[in-house]
N, C-alpha and C positions, 0 to 999 in steps of 0.2 A: 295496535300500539306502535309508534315509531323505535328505532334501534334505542335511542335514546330512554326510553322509558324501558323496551326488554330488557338493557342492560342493570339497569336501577333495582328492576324488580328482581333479577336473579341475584346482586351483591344484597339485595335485602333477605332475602329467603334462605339463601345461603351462610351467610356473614362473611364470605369471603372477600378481603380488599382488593381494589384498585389492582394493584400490584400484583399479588397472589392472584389473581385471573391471569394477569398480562404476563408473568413469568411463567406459571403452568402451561399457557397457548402456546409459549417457545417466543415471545413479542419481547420488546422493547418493554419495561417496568412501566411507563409513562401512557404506554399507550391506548387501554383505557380511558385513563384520566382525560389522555386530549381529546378523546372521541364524546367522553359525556359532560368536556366544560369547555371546547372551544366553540363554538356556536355555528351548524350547521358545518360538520369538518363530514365530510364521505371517506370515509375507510376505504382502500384498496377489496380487490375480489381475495387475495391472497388472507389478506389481515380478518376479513370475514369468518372468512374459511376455516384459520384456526380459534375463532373464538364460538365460531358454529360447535365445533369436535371437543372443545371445551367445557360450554356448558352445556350442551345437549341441544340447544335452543335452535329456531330458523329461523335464522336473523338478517335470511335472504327475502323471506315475506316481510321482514319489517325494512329494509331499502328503499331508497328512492329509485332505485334504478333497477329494475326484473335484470336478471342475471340472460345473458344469452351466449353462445357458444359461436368459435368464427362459422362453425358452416352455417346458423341461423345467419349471420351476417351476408356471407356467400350466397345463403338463397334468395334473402331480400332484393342483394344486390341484384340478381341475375331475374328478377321478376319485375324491376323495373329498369331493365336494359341497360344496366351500367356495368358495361364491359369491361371499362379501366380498371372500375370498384373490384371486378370479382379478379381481374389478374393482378391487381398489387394486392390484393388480402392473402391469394393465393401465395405469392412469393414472398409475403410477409412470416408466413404458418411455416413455409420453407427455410427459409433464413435460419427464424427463431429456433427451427425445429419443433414447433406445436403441432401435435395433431389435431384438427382444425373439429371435427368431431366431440372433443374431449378437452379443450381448453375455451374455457372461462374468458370473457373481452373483459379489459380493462384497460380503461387508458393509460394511467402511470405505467402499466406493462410493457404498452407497447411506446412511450416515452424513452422508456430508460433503456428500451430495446435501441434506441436510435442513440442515446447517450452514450453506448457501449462501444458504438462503432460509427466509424467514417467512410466518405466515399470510396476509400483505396482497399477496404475492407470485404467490398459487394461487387469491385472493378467499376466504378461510378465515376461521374462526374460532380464536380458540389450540388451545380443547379440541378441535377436528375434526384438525390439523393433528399436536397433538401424539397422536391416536388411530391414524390415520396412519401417522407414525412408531413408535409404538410396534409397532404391528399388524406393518409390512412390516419390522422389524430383528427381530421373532420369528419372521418368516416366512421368512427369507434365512437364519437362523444353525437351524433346525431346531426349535425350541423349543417343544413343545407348550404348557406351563404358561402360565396369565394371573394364577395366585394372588400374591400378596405375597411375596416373596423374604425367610429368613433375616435378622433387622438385629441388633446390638450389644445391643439390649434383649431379645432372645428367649436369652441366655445366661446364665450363672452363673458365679462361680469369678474367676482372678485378672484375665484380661483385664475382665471385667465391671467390675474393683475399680477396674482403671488406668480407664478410659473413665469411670467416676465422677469419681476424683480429678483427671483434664482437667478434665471441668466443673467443678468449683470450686476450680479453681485460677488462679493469676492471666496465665494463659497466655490467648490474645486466642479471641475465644468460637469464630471459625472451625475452631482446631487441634480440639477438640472432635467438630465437626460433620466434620471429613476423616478424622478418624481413626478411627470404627465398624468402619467394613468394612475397614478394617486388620487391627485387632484382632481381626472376626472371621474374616479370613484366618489370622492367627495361630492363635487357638482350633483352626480346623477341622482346621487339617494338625498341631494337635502341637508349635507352636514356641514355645520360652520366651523371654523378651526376650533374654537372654542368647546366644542362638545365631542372634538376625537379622542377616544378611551382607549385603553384595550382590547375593547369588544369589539370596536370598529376595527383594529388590524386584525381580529381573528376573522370576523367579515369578510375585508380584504384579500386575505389570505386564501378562503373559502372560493371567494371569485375568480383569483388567480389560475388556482388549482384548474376551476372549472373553464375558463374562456380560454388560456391560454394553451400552447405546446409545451411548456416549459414543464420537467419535473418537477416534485412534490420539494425534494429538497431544495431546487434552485426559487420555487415560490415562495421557499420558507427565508432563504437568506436574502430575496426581495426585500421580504417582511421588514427584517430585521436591521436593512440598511433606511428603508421607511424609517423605523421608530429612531435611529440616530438619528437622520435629516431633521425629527419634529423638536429633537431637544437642541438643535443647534438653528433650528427658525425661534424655537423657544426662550432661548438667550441674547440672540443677535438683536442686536437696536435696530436694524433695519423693518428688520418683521415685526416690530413692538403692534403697530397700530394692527395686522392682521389679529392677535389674540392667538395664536398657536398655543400648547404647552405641552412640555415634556410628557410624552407617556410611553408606560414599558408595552417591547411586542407581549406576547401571549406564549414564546415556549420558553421551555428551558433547556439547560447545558446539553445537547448532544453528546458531548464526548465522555458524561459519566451516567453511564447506564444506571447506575443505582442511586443515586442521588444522596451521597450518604458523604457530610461533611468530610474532609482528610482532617479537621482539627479533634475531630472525636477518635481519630487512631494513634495522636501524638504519642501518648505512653508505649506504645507498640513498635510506632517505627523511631522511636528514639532507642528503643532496648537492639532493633535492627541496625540502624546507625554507629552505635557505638561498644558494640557488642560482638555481632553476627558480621556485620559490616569487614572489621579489621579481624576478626576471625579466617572468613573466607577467602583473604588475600591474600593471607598466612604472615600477617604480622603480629597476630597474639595467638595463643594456644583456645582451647576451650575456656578455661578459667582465668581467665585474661592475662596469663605470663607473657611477656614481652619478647619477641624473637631474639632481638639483640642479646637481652638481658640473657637468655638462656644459653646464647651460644655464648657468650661473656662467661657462663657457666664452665660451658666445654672446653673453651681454651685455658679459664685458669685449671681444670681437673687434669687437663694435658699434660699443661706446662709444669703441676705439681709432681706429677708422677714421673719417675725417672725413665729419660731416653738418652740412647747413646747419641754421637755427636753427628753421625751420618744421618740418623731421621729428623733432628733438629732442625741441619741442614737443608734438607729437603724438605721440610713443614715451611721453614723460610722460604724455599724458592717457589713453592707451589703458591702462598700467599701473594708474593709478590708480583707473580705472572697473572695471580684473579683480579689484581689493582689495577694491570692496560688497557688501553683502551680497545675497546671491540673486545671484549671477553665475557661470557657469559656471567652474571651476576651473581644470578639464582643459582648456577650449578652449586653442589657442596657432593664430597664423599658418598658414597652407598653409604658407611656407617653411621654417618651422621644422619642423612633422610631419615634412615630406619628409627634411630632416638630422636628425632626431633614428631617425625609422624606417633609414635608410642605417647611423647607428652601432650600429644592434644593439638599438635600444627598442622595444617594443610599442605603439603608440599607439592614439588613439581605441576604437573597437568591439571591437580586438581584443586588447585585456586584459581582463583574469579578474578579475571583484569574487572576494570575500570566501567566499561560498557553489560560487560556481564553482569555487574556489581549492580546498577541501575535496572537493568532489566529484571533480574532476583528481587530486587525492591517493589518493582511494578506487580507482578505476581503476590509479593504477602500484601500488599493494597489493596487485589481484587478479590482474594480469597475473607480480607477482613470485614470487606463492605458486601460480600455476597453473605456473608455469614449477618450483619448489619441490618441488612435491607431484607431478608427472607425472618428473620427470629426477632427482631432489636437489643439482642446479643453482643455487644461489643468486643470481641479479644482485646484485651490488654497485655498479655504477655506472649513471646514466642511459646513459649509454653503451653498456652490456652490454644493458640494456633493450629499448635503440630499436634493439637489432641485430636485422635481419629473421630471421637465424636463428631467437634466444630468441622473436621477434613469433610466429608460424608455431609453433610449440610451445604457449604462451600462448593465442594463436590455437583453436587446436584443441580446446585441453582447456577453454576457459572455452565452446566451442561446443556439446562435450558433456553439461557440467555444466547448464548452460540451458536441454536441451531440454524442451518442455513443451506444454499442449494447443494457445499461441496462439507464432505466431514473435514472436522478440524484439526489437527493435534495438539492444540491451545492447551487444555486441559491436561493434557497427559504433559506437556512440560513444565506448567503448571506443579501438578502432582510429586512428578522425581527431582522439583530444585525442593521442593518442601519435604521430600525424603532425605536429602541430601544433609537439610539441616535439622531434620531430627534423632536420623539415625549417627553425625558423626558431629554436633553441636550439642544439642538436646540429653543425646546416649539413651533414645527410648529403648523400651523394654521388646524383644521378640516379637511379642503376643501383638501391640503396638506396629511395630511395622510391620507386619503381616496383616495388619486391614489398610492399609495406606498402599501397600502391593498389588493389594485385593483392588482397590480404588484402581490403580495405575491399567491393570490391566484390565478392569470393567468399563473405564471410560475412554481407554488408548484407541489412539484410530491407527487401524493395522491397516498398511498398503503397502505393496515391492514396487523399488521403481518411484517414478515420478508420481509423487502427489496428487491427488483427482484435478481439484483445479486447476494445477498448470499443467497437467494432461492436457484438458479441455484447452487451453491459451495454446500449447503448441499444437494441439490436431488440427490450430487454426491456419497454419500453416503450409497452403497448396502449394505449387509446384512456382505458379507466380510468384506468391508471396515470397520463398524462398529466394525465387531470384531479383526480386526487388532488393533482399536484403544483405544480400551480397551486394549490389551494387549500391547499397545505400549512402557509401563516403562518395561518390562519385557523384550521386543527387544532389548532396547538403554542398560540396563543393562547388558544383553547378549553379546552385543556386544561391551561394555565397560571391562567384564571380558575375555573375548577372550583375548584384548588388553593388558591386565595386567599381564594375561597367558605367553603372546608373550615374554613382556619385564622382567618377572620372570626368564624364561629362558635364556634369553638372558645373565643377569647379572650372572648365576650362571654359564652360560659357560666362561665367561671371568673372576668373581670373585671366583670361587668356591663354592658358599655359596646361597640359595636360600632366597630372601630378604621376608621381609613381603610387603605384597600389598601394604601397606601406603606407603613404600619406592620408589617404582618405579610411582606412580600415578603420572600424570602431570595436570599441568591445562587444557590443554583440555579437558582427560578422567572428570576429576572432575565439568566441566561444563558440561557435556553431563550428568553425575549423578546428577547436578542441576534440570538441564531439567528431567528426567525422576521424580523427586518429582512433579518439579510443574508441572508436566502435573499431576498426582494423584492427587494433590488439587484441581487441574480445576475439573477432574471428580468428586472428590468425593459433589460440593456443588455448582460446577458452581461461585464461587464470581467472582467480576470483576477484570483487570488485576491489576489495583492498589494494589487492597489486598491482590496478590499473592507478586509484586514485591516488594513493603512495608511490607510487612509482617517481625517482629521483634521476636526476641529470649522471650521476657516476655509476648508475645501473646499466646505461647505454652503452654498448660496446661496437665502434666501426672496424670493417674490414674492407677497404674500399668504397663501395659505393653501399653494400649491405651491412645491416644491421642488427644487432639482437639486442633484446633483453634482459641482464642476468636478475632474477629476482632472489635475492640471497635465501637460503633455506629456514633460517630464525623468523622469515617473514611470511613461511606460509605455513597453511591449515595443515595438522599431521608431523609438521618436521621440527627438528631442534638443530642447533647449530652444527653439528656433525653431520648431516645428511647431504645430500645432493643437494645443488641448487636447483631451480627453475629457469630455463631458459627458454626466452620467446623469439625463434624468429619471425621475421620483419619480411614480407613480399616484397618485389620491388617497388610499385606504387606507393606500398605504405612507406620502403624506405624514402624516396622521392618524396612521399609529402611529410615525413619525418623532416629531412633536412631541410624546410623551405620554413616550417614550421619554428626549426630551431633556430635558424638564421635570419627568418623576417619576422614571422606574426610572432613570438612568444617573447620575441626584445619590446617590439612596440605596443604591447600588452603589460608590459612591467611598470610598476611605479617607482618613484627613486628610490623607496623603503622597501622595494623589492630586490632589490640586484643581486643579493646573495640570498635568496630564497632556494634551496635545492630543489624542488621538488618539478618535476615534468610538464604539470599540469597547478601552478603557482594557484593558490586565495584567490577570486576575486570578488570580496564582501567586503566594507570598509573594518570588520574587525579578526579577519583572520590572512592577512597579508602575508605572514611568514608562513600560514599552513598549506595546505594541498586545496585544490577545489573538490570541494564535498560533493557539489549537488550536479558534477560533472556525469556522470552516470546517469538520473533521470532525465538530464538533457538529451544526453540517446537513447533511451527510450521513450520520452517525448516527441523526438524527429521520426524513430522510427514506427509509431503511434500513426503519425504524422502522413507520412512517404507512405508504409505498407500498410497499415491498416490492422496492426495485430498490436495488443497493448501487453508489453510483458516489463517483468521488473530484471533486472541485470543479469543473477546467477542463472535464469534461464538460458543466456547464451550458452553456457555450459552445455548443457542439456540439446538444446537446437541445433546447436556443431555435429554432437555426435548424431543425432536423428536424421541432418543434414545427407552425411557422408552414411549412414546406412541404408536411406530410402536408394541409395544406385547398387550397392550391392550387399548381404548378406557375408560377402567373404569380404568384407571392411573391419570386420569384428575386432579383430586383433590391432588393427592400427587404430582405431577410434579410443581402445584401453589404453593405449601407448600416449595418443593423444592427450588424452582428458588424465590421466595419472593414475588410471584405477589399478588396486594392489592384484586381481586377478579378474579373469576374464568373464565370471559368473556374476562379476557387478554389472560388467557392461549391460550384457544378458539381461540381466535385473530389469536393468531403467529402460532400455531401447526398445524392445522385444514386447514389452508391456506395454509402451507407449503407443506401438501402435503394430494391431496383431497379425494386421495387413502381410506388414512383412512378409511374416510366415504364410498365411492363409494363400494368400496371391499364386507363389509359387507352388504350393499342393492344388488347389485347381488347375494351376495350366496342366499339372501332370494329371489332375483327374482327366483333361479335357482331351488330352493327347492319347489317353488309353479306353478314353467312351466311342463306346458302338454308335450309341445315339447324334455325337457331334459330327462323328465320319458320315450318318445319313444326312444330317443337315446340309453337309458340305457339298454331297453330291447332287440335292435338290437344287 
């Protein structure tokens, strides 16, 4: 029987859904389904694998493709004399870190092995890197040929005619260039526009997968820009006489794993919205008393009760100094937090700004539609939610859905915002939170230290890499002034006149000179990303030619306004490209409805002009993506500084805590030490090696 039938016959035998297989496997909900209705779709050796351990079945004998292992590849290779073959499979297994013995060939494997990483990654060049890849996806998929593949221009006839008339039409130039090997998918099998279905992009799809390099996902969003192209050939008067017509691709929404309406949890996140919501900000109590209203409460109970004229006095002046400006808002009395927290309000730390608000939201969505999509159970009320029952359901199924190469703590923060609102919203009973505890710490991923997977992202980290990344504003500069070089010239050959730099910068170049500052603040102090992105013009403090930082203490993670500030200094390079920054590229980057913008690092999206640049931060780690070859997301600089300055010595300890702000010296310990054990290990061998008998023989052989 083909997969396709084993898989039919076991949902028959069983009665287990679609779904119910695909979440038990630890898969995608969907994936199933697209294996036994997209037409001819190959499953990865991975996705196999868990639906083999799932239903018992070998659903490797029902394959198109015999399963083989790199070293069956290796010995193929090395038995008909392809050398190259058996040393790039080799340094493939290397890389990847596959033992070649014991892992399974799949092509999407070693696709998204190359998607992961760039030539700066392997010390490569593009063209060696991308030779590489080409070599080892013709060598995995069976593929003798290296000639030039078939394109749109080696044919004749009608599709030839359409693929003309895209180009010069007024459709945007890319539909053109994705649509070839459409079209000559079409040609090849015989289809007229008139009879493309759905079926035929699942087809499509299927072929892609197979002839092409490209991964599964980037063949899917191919698909996907295919099926717009067909509904805009499908409308246009141009294309009339062709007969195209709209048809939809073949998947569905990616980004919700459970496929489970939001308009069947309305009653739920509206009781969230306007309930839990202003609860948790600490604008109404539990039972929806008004903060205002309540302290409206306290001051008349104050002012009825008799006080002498010196605390009146003083009730006056302390109100009046909470009225100026720059004063903390939220502060109020010890006595009053204590009575305001006793009525049911959220006070200090433990209300929810605005982003936290949204992401608490995000969480009872996923908990409602795992519970949705596993039972067709709907929650309706926070209450039904926070029942340990529904939790333990939710629970489970969002455990399955998440698994993956590194553990998660999705779940477990998951779990303690929905403790948060049952135990001090809800007022469950003991017995109640105590299996929600239970939950928290059965599904919690315990680790000291840095996370598995951005372990993994920094051990990426060799001694190069490091020093690429240190010098990485001096690169992006570099090749920011190349650019500027180019278009200097350029102007003078057509104006005569050789401009100043300022004159030809555009916003691109001048956001890549963004980036190359704040990656120097990352290094020089590690803050967090907020304080780079926030970071404002009156936070800068000169003293000559150098520079600091002051980042007020209300603005960072841990402090309130009474605390130390944050102060970053500034290198000198960084001061140097600080003021060049300040004084050429960040004026001629301003729009007129910019000029009083405070902030360091100004909007530049046409709808947030007066705010901060948001997406300033993946631009550096984009470049350094880029430049070194390690893909990390911002707060890992934190993390890389200190790891940084301890791979040269062990007695860095104490200044690395000083550095990074840790409250004592057992955190540093924590994160660094674990990160990598090296450290330690390295120095106990050389004293094994200095006290062995055995290495003094070696040494005198």
């Amino acid at each position: 029987m083909t997969l396709c039938q084993t898989l039919r016959q076991y949902l028959d035998d069983s009665g287990e859904s679609m779904r119910a297989l695909s979440l038990r496997a630890g898969l995608n909900p969907k994936t199933v389904s697209d294996i036994l209705n997209i037409a001819g779709l190959q499953p990865r050796h991975s996705t196999l694998t868990a639906l083999a351990e799932a239903t018992g079945q070998d659903l490797f004998s029902c394959s198109a493709t015999p399963r083989k292992t790199y070293a069956d590849l290796i010995t193929t290779a090395q038995k008909d004399g392809d050398s190259g073959g058996v040393s790039k499979l080799k340094w493939l297994c290397k890389q990847a870190r596959w033992v070649p013995e014991l892992q399974y060939v799949c092509k999407q494997d070693v696709i998204d092995f190359f998607d992961k990483h760039n030539a700066a990654s392997f010390d490569l060049s593009q063209g060696s890197l991308a030779t590489y890849r080409s070599n080892l996806v013709r060598i995995i998929s069976g593929s003798q040929s290296r000639n030039r593949g078939r394109r749109i221009d080696d044919i004749d006839g009608l599709y030839s005619k359409v693929h003309s008339a895209i180009k010069g039409s007024d459709l945007p130039k890319n539909q053109a260039l994705i649509s070839g090997s459409f079209l000559l998918f079409l040609n090849d099998n015989f289809i007229s526009p008139s009879d493309v279905t759905t079926e035929t992009l699942a087809e499509y799809y299927n072929h892609r997968v197979k002839v092409s390099s490209k991964s599964a996902a980037r063949c899917e969003k191919h698909v996907r820009e295919i099926a717009s192209l067909l509904k805009r050939l499908a409308r246009h008067p141009a294309f009339a006489s062709f007969g195209f017509e709209a048809v939809e691709h073949p998947f569905t929404c990616g980004r919700d794993k459970f496929r489970v309406e939001v308009s069947k949890l309305a009653p739920l996140l509206a009781e969230f919205d306007t309930r839990v919501g202003p609860w948790a900000q600490g604008l109404v109590s539990r039972d929806g008393l008004s903060r205002d209203a309540f302290i409206a409460e306290l001051d008349e109970a104050e002012n009825i009760s008799p006080v002498s004229d010196k605390k009146a006095r003083l009730r006056c002046s302390r109100k009046a100094k909470s009225m100026r400006p720059g004063q903390d808002t939220n502060s109020e009395a010890p006595s009053r937090i204590e009575r305001l927290s006793q009525a049911g309000f959220l006070v200090g730390k433990g209300k929810w700004g605005n982003k936290t608000l949204a992401c608490r939201r995000g969480y009872v969505v996923s908990l409602a539609k795992a519970i949705a999509a596993t039972t067709d159970v709907v929650p309706e009320t926070i209450e039904e939610l926070t029942d340990p029952e529904f939790l333990e359901v939710a629970a489970e199924t969002l455990s399955d859905i998440n698994k993956g190469e590194y553990p998660s703590g999705y779940l477990k923060s998951v779990l303690k915002a929905v403790r948060k609102i049952a135990r001090d919203f809800q007022c469950r009973t003991v017995d109640d939170l105590k299996v929600i505890n239970d939950l928290i710490s059965y599904y919690g991923v315990e680790h000291r230290g840095v996370a598995p997977r951005n372990k993994a992202k920094l051990q990426k980290f060799n001694n190069q890499c490091i020093q690429d990344t240190i010098d990485l504003s001096s690169m992006i500069l570099s090749s920011v002034n190349g650019e500027i070089d180019k278009k200097r010239k350029a102007w003078r050959k057509k104006h005569g006149i050789l401009p100043k730099p300022s004159k030809v910068l555009d916003a691109e170049l001048g956001r890549d000179i963004m980036a190359a500052l704040a990656h120097d603040i990352l290094l020089a102090r590690a803050p967090r990303s907020d304080n780079v992105l926030r970071a404002r013009l009156d936070w800068i403090a000169w003293q000559g030619d150098c520079a600091r930082i002051l980042v007020p203490a209300s603005q960072l993670k841990m402090r309130s306004a009474g605390d130390a500030d944050l102060t970053i200094h500034l290198g000198k390079s960084t001061c140097k490209l600080l003021r060049t920054y300040l004084d050429i590229v960040r004026p001629a980057l301003l729009t007129e409805d910019q000029k009083m913008n405070p902030y360091l690092f100004p909007g530049q999206g046409r709808h947030n002009r007066s705010e901060h640049f948001g997406a300033l931060l993946k631009r550096v780690t984009r470049l350094l993506h880029h430049k070194v070859g390690v893909s990390i997301h911002p707060h890992l600089y934190r993390h890389l500084i200190g790891w940084i300055w301890l791979r040269d010595s062990l007695d860095n300890l104490p200044k690395v805590q000083t550095l990074l702000g840790h409250k004592n010296l057992q955190t540093t310990i924590q994160y660094y030490v674990d990160l990598d054990e090296s450290l330690i290990s390295e120095k106990w061998l050389k004293h094994l090696d200095s006290r062995s008998a055995a290495s003094n023989l070696i040494e005198r052989r």
